[in-house]
N, C-alpha and C positions, 0 to 999 in steps of 0.2 A: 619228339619232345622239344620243347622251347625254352630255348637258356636265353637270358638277357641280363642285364642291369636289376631289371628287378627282382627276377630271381637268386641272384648271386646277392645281392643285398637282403633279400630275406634269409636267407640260407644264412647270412652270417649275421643276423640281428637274433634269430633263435640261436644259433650256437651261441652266441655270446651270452643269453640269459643261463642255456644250459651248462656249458663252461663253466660260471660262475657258480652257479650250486654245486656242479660235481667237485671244485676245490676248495668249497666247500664243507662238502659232504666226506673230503680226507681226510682219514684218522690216523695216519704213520706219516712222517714225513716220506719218507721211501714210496710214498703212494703218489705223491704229489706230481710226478713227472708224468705218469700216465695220466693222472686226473686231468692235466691240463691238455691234453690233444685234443677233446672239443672247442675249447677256446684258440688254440693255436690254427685250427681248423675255419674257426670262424675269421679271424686275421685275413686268414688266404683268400677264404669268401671275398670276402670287405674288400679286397686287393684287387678282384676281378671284377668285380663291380665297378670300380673304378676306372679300371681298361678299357668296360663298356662306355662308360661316358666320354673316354677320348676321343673315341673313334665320333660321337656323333659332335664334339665342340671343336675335333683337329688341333691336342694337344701334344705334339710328338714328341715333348720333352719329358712330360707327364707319364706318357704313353710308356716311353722307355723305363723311365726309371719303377714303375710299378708292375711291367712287364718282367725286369727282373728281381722285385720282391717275390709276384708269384713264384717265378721257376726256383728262385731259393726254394722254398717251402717244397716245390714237389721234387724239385732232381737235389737239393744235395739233404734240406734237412729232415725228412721220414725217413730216407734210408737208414739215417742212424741215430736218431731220437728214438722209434719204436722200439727197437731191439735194446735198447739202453731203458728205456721207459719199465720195459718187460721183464727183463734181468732184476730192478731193482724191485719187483714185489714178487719175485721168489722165493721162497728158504734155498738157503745153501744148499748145494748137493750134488748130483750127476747132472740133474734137468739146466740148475744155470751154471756147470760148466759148458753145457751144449751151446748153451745161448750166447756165450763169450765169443765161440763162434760166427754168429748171425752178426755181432755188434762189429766186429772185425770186418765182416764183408761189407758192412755198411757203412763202417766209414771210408772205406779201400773204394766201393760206388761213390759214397758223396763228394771225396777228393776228387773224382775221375769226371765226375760230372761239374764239377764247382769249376775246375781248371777249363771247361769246355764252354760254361758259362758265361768267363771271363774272356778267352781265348776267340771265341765267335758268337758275338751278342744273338742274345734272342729275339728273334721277333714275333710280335704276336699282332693278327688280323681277321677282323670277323668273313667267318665263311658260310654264309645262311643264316642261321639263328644260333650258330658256336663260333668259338675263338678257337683258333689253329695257331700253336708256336711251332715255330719254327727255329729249330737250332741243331744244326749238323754233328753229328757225333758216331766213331765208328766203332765197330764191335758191338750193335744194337741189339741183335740178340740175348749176346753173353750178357751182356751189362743190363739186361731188361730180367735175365732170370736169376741174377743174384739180386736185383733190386727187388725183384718179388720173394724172393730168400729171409729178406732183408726186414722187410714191410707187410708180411702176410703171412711166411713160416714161423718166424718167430713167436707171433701170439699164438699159432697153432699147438705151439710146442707148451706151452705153458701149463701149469697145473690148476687152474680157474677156469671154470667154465666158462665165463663170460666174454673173459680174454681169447678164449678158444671160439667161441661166437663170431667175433668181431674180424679175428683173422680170415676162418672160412669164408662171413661176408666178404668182406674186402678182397679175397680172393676171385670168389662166383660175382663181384663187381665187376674186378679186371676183366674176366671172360668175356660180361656181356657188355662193358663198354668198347674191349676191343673187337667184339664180334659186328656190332652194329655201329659204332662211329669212329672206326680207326681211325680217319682224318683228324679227329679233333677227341684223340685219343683222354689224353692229358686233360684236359680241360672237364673232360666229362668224366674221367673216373676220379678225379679228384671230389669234384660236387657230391659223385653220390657218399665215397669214402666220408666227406665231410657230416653229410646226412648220418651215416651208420654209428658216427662216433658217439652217436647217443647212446649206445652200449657202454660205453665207458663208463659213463653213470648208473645204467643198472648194475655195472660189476662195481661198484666205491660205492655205493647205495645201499648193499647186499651184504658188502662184509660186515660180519660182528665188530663190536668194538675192544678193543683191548684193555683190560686190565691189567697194568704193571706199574699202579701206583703205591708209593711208600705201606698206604692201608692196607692192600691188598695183597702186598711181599708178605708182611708183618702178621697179618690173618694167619697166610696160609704156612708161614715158619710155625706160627703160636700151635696154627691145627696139629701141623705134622710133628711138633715136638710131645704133644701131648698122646698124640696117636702111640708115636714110638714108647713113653711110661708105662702108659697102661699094657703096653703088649708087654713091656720087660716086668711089669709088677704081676700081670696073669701067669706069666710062666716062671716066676720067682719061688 
C-alpha cells in the first residue's frame, strides 16, 4: 500500500467535509465530543501531509514542529479523548461507571506518553513509501495494551451499536496494521483509524432526535393529567 503527501492530504480533505456534517448532524451537546473525532482525525491527516512535504523541500524546523503535532494526536490525545468522548453519550449507570475506568487509564497513558514526548523528541523519516517515528519509550508492551484499553475497549463497551462498530474496527485495524507494517506501525494505523471514523457519522446520523422542548413537557403533562381524571372519574 502507498502512503504519501497525497494520500494523507486526501484523507484529511474528506474527513474535514465529513467532520463538518457529522457536527453537524449533533443533536445533544454531550454528543459533540465524539461527533468531532473525524474532524480531529482529519487535523492529523493534514499534519502528515505536511511531514511529507519536508522531507522533499528539507525543512527541519518544519519537519520538527509538525512531527510533534502528529504524535500529540496519537500518543497522548486518543488515549483519552475517546473514552471521554464515549462516557459522555451514555445514560448513567453500571456501563459509564465501567468507562470511568477506560478514561483513568487514558489519561494515566497520555501523561506517560506526553512526558516521553517532551523528554526524547520524536523523530519522524520516510522509510519506502511510510513515515516511521521514532521516539524511545519503555514498558511498550504494558503501555500499548492499556492504550488499546483505552482507544478500542472503550467504544466496545458502549451501549450503541455503532460505537461498538467503530471500536471492533479500530481494533481488527491495529491487528492488521501491526501484523503487516510494524515498522511504520503508527503512521499507518492511524490513516486507516482515520478512514473508519466515518462511523462516527453513521452513529450521530442515526440517532433520533430529542424532544424535550417547553411544547412537548407541556403536551405530555396536559396528556398525563388528563389521562389520570378520567381514570379517577371511571372509577368514581
Amino acid at each position: 500500500m502507498c502512503f504519501s503527501a497525497t494520500a494523507s492530504f486526501s484523507a484529511g480533505a474528506l474527513l474535514l467535509g465529513l467532520g463538518t456534517l457529522t457536527l453537524k448532524s449533533a443533536r445533544r451537546p454531550r454528543e459533540l465530543p465524539f461527533a468531532a473525532i473525524p474532524l480531529l482525525f482529519a487535523i492529523q491527516q493534514l499534519s502528515e501531509g505536511v511531514i511529507w512535504l519536508t522531507f522533499r523541500v528539507d525543512a527541519p524546523l518544519l519537519n520538527a514542529v509538525m512531527t510533534h503535532v502528529y504524535s500529540f494526536f496519537s500518543h497522548v490525545l486518543w488515549p483519552i479523548y475517546v473514552p471521554v468522548a464515549v462516557l459522555l453519550i451514555e445514560a448513567p449507570g453500571r456501563r459509564r461507571q465501567a468507562l470511568l475506568v477506560f478514561v483513568a487509564t487514558g489519561l494515566a497513558v497520555g501523561a506517560y506518553l506526553l512526558y516521553f514526548l517532551v523528554a526524547f523528541p520524536v523523530v519522524s523519516r520516510p522509510i519506502g513509501q511510510h513515515i516511521e517515528y521514532v521516539s524511545p519509550h519503555f514498558f511498550a508492551a504494558t503501555t500499548m495494551m492499556l492504550y488499546l484499553m483505552s482507544t478500542t475497549v472503550s467504544p466496545i463497551l458502549s451501549s450503541h451499536l455503532m460505537v461498538k462498530v467503530f471500536g471492533v474496527l479500530a481494533l481488527l485495524s491495529f491487528a492488521a496494521a501491526y501484523s503487516f507494517y510494524a515498522t511504520w506501525f503508527i503512521s499507518v494505523w492511524c490513516f486507516f483509524a482515520a478512514l473508519l471514523s466515518a462511523v462516527v457519522y453513521l452513529h450521530i446520523a442515526s440517532r433520533p432526535a430529542e424532544r424535550s422542548g417547553p411544547c412537548h413537557r407541556l403536551g405530555t403533562t396536559a396528556f398525563e393529567r388528563s389521562t389520570e381524571n378520567g381514570f379517577s372519574d371511571h372509577h368514581s
